[in-house]
The first five atom37 places (N, CA, C, CB, O) and aatype in JSON, in Angstrom:
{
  "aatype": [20, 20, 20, 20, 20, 20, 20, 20, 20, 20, 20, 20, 20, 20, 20, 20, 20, 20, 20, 20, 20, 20, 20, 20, 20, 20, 20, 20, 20, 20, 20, 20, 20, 20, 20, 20, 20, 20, 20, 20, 20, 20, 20, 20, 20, 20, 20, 20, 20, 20, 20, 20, 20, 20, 20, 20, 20, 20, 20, 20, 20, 20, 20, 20, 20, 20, 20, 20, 20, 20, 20, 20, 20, 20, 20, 20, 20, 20, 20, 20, 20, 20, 20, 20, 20, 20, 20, 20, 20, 20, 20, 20, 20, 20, 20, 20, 20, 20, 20, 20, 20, 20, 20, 20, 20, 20, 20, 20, 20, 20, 20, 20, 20, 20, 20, 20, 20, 20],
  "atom_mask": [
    [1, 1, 1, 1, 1],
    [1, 1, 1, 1, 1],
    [1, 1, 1, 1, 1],
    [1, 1, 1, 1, 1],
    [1, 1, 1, 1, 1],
    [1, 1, 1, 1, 1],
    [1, 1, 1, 1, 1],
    [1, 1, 1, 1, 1],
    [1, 1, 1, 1, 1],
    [1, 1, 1, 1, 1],
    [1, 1, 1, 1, 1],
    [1, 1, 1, 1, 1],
    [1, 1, 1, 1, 1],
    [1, 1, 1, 1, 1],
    [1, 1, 1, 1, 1],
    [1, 1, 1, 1, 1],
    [1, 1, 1, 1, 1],
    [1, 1, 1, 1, 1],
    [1, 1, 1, 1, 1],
    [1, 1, 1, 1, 1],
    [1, 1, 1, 1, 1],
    [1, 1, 1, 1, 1],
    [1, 1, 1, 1, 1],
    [1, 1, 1, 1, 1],
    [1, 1, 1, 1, 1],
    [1, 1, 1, 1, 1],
    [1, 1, 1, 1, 1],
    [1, 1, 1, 1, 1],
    [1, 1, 1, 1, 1],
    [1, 1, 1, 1, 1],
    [1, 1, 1, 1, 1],
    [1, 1, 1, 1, 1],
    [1, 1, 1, 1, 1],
    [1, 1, 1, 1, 1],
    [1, 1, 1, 1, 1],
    [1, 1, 1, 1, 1],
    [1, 1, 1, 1, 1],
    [1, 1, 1, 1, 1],
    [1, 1, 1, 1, 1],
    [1, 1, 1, 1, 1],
    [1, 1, 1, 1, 1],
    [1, 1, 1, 1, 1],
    [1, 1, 1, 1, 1],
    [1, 1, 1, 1, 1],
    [1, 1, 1, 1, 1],
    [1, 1, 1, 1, 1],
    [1, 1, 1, 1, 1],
    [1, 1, 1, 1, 1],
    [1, 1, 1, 1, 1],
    [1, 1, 1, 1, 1],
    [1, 1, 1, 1, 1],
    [1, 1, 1, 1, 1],
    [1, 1, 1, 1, 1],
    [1, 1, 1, 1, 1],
    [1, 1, 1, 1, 1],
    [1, 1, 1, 1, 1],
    [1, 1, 1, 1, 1],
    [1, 1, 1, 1, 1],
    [1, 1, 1, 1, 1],
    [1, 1, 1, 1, 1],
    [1, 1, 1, 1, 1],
    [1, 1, 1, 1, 1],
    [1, 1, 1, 1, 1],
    [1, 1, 1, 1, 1],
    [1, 1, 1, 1, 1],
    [1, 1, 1, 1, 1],
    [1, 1, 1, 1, 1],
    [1, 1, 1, 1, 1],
    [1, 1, 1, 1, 1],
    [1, 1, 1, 1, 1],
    [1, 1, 1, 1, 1],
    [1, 1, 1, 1, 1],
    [1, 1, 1, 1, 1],
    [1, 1, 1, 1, 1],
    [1, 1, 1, 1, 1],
    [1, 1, 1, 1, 1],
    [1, 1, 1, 1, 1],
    [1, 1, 1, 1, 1],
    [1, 1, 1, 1, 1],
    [1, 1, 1, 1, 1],
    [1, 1, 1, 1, 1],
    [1, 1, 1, 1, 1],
    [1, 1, 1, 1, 1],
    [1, 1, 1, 1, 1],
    [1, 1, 1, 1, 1],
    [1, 1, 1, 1, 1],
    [1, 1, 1, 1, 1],
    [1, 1, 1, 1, 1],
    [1, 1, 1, 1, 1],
    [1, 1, 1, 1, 1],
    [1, 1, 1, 1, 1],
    [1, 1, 1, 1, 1],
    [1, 1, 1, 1, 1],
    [1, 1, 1, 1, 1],
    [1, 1, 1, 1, 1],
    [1, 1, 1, 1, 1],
    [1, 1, 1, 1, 1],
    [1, 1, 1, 1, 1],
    [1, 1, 1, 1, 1],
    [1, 1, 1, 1, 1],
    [1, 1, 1, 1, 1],
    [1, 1, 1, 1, 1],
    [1, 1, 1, 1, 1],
    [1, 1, 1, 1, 1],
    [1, 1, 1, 1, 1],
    [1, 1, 1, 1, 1],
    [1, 1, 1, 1, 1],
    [1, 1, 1, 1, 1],
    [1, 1, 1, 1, 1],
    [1, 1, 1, 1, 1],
    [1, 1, 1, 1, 1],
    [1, 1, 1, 1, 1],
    [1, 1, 1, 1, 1],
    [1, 1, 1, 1, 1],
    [1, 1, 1, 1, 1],
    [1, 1, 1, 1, 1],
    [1, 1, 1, 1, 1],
    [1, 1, 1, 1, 1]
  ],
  "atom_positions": [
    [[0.84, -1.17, 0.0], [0.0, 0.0, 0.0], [0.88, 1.23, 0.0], [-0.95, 0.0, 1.2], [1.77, 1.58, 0.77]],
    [[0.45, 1.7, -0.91], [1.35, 3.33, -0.97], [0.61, 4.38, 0.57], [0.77, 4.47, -3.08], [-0.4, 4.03, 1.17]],
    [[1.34, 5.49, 0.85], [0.86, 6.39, 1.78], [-0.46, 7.34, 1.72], [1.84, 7.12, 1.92], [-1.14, 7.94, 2.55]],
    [[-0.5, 7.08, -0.3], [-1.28, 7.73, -0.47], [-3.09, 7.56, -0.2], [-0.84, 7.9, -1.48], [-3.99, 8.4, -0.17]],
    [[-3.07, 5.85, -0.01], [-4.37, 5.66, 0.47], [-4.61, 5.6, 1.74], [-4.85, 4.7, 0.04], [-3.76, 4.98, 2.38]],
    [[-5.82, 6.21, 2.54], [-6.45, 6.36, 3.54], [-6.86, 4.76, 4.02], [-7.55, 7.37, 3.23], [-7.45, 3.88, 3.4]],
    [[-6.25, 4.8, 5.44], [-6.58, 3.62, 6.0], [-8.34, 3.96, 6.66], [-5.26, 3.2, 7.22], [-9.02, 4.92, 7.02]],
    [[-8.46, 2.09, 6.48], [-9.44, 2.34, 6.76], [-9.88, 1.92, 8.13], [-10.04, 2.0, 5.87], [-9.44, 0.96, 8.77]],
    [[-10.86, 2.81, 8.51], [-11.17, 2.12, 10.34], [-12.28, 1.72, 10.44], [-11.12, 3.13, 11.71], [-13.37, 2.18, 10.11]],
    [[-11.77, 0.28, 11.21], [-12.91, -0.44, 11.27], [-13.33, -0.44, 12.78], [-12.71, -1.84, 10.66], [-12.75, -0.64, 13.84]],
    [[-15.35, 0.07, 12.15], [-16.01, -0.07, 13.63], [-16.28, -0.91, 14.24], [-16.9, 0.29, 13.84], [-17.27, -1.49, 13.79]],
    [[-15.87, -1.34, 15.14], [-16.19, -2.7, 16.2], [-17.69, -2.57, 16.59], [-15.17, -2.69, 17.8], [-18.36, -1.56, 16.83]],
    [[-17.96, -3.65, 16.58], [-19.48, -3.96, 17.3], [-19.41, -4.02, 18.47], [-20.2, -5.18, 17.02], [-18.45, -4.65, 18.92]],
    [[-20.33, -3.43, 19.41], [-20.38, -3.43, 21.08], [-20.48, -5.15, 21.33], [-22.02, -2.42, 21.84], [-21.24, -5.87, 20.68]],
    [[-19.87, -5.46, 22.03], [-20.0, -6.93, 22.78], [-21.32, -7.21, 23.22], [-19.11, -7.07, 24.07], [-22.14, -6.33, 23.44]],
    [[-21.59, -8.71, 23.38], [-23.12, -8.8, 23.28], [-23.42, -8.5, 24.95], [-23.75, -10.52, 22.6], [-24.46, -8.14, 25.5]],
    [[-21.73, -8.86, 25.64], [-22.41, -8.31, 27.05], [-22.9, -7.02, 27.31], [-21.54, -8.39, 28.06], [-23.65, -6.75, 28.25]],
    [[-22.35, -5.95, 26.18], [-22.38, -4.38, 26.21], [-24.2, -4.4, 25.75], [-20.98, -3.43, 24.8], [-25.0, -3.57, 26.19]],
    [[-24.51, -5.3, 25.0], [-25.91, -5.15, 24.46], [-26.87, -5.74, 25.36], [-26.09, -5.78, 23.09], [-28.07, -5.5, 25.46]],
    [[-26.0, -6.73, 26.15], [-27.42, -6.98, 27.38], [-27.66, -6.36, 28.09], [-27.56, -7.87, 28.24], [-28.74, -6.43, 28.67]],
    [[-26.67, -5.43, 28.39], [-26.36, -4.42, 29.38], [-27.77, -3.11, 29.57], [-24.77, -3.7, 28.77], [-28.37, -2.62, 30.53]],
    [[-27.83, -2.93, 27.88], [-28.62, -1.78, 27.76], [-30.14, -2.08, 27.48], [-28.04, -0.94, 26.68], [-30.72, -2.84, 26.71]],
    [[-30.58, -1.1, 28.5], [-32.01, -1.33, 29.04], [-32.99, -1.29, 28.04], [-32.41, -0.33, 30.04], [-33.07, -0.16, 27.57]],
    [[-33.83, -2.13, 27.5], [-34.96, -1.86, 26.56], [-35.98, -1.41, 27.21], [-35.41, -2.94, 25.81], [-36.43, -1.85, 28.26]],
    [[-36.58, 0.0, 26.23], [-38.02, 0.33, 27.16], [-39.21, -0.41, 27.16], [-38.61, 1.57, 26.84], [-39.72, -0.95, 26.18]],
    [[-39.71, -0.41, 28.58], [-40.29, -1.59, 29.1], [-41.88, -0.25, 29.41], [-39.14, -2.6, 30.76], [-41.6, 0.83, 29.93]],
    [[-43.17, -0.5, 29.06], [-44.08, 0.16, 28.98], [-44.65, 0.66, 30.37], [-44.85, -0.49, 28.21], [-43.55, 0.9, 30.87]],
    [[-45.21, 0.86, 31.0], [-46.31, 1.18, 32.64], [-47.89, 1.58, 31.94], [-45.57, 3.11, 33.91], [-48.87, 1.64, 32.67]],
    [[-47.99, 1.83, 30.48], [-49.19, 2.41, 30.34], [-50.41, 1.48, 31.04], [-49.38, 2.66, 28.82], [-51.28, 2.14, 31.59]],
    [[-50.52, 0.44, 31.06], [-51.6, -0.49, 31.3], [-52.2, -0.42, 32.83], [-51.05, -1.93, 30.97], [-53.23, -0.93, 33.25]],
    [[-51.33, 0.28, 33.46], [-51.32, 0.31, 34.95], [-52.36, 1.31, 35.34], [-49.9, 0.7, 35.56], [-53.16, 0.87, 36.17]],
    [[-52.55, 2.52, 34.95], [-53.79, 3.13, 34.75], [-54.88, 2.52, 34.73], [-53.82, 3.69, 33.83], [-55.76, 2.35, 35.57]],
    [[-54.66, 2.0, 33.03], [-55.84, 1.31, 32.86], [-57.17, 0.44, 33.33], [-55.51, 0.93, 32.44], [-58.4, 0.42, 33.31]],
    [[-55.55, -0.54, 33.96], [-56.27, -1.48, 35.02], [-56.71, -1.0, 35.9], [-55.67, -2.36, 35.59], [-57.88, -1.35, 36.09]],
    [[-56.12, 0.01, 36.92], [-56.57, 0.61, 38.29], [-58.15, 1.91, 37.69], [-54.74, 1.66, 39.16], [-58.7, 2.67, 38.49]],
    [[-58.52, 1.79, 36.19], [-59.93, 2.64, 36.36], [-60.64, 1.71, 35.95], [-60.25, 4.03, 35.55], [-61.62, 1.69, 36.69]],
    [[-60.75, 0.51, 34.82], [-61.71, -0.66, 34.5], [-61.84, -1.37, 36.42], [-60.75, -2.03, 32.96], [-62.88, -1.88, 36.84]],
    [[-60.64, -1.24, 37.21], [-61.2, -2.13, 38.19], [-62.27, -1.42, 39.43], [-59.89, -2.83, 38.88], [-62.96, -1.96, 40.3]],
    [[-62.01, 0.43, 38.98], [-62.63, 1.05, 39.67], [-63.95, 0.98, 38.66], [-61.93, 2.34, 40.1], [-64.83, 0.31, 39.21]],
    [[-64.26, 1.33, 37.7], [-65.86, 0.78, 37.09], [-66.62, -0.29, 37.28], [-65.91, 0.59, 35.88], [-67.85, -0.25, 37.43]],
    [[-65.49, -1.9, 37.28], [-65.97, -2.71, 37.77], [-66.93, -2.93, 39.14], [-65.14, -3.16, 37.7], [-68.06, -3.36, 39.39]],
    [[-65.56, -2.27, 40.01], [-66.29, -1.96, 41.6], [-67.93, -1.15, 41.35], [-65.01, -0.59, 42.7], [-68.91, -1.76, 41.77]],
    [[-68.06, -0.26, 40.9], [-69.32, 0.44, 40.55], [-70.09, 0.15, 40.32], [-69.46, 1.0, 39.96], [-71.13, 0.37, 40.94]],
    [[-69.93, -0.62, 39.1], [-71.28, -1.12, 38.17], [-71.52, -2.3, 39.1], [-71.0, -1.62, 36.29], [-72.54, -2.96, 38.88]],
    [[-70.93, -2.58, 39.84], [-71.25, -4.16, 40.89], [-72.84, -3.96, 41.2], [-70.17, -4.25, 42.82], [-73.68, -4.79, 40.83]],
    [[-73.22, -2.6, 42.01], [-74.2, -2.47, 42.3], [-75.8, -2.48, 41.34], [-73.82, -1.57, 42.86], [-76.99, -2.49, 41.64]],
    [[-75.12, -2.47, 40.24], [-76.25, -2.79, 39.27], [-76.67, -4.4, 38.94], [-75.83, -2.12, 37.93], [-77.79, -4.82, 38.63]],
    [[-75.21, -5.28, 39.12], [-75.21, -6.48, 38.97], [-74.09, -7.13, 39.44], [-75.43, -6.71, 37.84], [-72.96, -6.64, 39.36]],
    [[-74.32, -8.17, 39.92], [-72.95, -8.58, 40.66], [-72.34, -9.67, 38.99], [-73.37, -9.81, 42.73], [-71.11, -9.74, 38.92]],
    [[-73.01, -10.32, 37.98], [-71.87, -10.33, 37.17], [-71.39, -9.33, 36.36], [-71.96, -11.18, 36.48], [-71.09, -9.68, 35.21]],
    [[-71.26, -8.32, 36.63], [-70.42, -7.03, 35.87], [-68.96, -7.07, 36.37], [-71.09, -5.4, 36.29], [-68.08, -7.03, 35.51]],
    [[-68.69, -7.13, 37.43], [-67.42, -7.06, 37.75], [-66.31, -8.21, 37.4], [-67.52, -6.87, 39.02], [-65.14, -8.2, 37.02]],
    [[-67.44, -9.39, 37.76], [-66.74, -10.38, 36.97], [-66.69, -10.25, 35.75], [-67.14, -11.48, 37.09], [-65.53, -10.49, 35.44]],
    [[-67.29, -10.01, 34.84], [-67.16, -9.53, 33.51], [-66.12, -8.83, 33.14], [-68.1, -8.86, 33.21], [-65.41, -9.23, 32.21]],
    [[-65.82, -7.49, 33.89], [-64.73, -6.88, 33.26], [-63.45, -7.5, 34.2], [-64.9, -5.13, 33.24], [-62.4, -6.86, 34.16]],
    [[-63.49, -8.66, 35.01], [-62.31, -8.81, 35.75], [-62.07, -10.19, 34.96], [-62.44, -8.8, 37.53], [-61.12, -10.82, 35.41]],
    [[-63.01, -11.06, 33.42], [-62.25, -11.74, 33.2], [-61.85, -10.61, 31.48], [-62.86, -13.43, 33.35], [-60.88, -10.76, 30.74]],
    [[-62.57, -9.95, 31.39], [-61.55, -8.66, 30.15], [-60.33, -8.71, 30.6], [-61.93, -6.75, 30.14], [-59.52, -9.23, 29.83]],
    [[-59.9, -8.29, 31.72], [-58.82, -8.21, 32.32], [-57.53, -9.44, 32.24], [-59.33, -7.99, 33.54], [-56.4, -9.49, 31.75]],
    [[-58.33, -10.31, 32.96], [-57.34, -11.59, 32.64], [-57.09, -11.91, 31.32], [-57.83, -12.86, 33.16], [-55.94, -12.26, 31.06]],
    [[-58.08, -11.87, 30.21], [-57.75, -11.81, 29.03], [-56.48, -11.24, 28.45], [-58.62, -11.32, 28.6], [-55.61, -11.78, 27.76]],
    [[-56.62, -9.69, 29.04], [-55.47, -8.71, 28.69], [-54.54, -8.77, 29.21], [-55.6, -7.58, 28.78], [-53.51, -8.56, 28.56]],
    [[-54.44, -9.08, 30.58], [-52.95, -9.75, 31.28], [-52.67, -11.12, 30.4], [-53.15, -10.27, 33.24], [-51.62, -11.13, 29.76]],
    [[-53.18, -11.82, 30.35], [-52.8, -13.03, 29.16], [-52.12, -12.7, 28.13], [-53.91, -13.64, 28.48], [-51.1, -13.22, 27.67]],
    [[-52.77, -11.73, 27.75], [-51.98, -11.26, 26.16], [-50.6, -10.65, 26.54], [-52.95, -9.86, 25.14], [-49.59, -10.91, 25.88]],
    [[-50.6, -9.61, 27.91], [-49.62, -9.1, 28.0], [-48.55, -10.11, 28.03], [-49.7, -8.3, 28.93], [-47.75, -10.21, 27.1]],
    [[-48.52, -10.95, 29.2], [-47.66, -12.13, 29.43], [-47.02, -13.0, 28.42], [-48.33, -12.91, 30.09], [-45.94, -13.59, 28.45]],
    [[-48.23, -12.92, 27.27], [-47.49, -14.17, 26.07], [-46.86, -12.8, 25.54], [-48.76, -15.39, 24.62], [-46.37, -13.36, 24.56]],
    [[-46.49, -11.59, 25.39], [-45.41, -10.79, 24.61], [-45.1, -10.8, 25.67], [-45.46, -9.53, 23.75], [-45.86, -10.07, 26.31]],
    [[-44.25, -11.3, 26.36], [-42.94, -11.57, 27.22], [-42.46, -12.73, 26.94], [-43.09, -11.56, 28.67], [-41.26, -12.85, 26.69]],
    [[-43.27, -13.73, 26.94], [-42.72, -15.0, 27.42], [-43.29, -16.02, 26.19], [-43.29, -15.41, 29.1], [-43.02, -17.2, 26.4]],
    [[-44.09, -15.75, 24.86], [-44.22, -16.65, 23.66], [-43.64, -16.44, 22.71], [-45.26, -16.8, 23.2], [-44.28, -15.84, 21.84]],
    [[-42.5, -16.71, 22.45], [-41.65, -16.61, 21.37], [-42.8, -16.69, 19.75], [-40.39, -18.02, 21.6], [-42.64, -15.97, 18.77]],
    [[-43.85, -17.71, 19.9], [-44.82, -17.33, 18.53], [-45.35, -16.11, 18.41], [-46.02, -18.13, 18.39], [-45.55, -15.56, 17.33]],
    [[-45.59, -15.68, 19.43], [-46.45, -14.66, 19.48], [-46.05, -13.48, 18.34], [-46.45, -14.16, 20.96], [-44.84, -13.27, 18.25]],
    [[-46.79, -12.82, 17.59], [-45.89, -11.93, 16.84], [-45.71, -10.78, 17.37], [-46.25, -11.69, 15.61], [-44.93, -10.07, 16.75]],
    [[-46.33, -10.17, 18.67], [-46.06, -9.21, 19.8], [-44.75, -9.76, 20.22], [-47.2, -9.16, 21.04], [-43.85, -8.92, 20.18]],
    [[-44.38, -10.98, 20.63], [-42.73, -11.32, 21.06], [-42.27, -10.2, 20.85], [-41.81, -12.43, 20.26], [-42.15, -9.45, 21.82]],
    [[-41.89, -9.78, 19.63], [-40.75, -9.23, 18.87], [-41.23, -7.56, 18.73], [-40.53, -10.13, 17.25], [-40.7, -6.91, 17.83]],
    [[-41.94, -7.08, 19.38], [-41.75, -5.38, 19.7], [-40.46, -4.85, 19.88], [-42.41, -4.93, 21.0], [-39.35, -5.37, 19.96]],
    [[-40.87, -3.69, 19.92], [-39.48, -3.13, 20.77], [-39.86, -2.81, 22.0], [-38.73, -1.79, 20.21], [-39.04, -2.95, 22.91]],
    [[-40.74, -2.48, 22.18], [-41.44, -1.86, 23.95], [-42.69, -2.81, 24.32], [-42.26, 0.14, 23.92], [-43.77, -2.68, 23.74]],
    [[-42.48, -3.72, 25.28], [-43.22, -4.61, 25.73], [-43.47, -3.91, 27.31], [-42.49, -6.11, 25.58], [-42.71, -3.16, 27.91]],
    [[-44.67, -4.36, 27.72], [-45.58, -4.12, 28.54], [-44.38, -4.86, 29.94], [-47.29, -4.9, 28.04], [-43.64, -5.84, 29.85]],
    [[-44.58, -3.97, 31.05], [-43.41, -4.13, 32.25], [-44.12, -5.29, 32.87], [-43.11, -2.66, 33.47], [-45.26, -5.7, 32.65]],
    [[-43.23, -5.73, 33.68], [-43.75, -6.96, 34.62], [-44.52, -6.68, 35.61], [-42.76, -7.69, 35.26], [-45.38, -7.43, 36.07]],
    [[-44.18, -5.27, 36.09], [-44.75, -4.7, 36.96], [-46.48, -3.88, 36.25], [-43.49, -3.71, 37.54], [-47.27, -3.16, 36.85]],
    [[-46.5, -4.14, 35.51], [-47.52, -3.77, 34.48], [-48.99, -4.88, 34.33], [-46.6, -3.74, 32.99], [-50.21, -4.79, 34.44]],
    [[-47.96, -5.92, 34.01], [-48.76, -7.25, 33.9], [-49.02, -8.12, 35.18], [-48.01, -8.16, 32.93], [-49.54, -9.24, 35.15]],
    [[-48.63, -7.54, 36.21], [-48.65, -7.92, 37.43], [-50.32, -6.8, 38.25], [-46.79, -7.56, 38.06], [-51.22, -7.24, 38.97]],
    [[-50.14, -5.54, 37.8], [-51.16, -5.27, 38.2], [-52.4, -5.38, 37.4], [-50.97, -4.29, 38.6], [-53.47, -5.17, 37.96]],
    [[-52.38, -5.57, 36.56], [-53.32, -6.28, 35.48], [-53.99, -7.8, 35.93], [-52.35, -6.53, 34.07], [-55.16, -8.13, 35.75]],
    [[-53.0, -8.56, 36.52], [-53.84, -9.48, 37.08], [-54.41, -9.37, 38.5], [-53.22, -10.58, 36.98], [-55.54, -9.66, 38.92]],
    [[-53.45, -8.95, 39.08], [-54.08, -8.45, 40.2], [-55.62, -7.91, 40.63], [-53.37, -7.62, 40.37], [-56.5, -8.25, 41.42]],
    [[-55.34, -6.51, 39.31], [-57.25, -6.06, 38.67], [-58.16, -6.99, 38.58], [-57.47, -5.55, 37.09], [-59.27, -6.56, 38.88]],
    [[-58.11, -8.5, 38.19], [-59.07, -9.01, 37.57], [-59.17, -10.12, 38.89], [-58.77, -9.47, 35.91], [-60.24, -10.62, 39.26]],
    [[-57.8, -10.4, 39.52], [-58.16, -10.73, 40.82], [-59.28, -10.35, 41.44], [-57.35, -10.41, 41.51], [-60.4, -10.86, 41.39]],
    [[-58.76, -9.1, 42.26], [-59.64, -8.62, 42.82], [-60.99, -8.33, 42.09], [-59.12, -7.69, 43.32], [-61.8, -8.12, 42.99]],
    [[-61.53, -8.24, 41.06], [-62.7, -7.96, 40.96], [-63.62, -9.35, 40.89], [-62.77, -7.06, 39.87], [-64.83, -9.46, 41.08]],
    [[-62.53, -10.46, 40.51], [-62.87, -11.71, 41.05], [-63.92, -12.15, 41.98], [-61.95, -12.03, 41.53], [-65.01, -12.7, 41.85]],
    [[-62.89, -11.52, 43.41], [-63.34, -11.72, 44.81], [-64.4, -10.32, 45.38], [-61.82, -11.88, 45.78], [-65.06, -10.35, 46.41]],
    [[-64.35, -9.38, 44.6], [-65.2, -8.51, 44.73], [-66.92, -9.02, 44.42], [-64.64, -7.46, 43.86], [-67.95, -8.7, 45.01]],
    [[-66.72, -9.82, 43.37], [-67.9, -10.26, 42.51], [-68.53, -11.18, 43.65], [-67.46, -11.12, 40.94], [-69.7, -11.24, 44.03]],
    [[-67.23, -11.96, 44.14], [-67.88, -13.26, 44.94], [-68.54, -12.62, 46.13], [-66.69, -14.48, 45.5], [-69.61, -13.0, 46.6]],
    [[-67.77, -11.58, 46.59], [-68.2, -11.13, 48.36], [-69.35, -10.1, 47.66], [-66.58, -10.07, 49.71], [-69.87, -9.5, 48.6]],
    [[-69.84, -9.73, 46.61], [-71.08, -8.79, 46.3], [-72.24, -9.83, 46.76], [-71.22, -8.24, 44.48], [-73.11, -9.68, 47.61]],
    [[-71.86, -11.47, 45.51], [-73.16, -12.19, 45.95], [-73.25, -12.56, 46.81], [-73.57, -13.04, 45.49], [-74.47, -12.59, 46.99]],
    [[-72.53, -13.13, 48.13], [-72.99, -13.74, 49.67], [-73.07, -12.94, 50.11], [-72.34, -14.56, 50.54], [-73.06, -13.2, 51.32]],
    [[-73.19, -11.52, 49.88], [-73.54, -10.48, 50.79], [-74.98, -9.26, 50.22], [-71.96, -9.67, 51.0], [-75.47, -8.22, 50.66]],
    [[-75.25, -10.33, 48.78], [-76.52, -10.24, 48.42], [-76.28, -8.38, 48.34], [-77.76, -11.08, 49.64], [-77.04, -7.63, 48.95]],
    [[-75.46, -7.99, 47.75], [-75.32, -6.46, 47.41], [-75.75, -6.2, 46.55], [-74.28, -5.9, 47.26], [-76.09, -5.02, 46.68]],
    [[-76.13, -6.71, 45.19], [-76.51, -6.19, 44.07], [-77.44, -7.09, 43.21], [-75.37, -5.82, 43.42], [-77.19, -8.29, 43.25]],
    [[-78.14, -6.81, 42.69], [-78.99, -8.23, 41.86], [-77.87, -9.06, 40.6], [-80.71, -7.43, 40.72], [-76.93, -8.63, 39.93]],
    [[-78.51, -10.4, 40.7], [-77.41, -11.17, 39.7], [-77.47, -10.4, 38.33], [-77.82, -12.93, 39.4], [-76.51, -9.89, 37.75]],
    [[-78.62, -10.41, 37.98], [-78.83, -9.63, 36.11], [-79.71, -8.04, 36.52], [-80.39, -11.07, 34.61], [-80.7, -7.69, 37.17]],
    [[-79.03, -7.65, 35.99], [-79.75, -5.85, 36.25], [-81.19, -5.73, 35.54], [-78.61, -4.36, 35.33], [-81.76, -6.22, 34.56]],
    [[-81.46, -4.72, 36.67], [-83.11, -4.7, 36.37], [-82.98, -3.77, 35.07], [-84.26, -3.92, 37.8], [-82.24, -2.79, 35.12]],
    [[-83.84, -4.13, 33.66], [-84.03, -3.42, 32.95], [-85.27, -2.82, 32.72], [-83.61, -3.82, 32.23], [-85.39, -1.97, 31.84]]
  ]
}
């Protein structure tokens, strides 16, 4: 090689430990969510005690979904770039928990009619 050509520099790739390293953004929006569907749930109880169960198995539904984009490689959510936090999908079930046991302690405590009066 003569002086006259420009060497060339080569960019190294960050190490894959350097790439595990760095934090992917991880979502919280759902956390809201859950904490006002479980406050409607609570509400509408009094019109019918299966309402709450109703929107507390919406809920589990949607914690389901959240969970398989974490943890189902088929899923075609897997592969986002910003997946829903653990701490996200944790209160999401939690929501549908409790409106679970909300539903149950409405009917032995005879709080609300089973089907709403129309």
């Amino acid at each position: 090689m003569s002086a006259g050509y420009p060497y060339r520099t080569r960019r190294s790739r960050p190490s894959r430990s350097a790439e595990a390293q760095v934090e992917r953004p991880r979502s919280h929006a759902a956390i809201p969510v859950a904490i006002v569907l479980a406050a409607i749930g609570l509400y509408v109880g009094r019109y019918s005690v299966l309402l709450p169960i109703l929107v507390g198995v919406v809920l589990l539904y949607a914690g389901a979904g959240f969970l398989s984009t974490r943890l189902n490689p088929l899923s075609p959510h897997f592969y986002l770039t910003r997946k829903p936090s653990w701490t996200a999908i944790g209160v999401v079930f939690l929501a549908a928990f409790l409106l679970f046991y909300a539903g149950y302690e409405m009917w032995l405590v005879h709080y609300g009619p089973l089907l709403p009066h129309l």
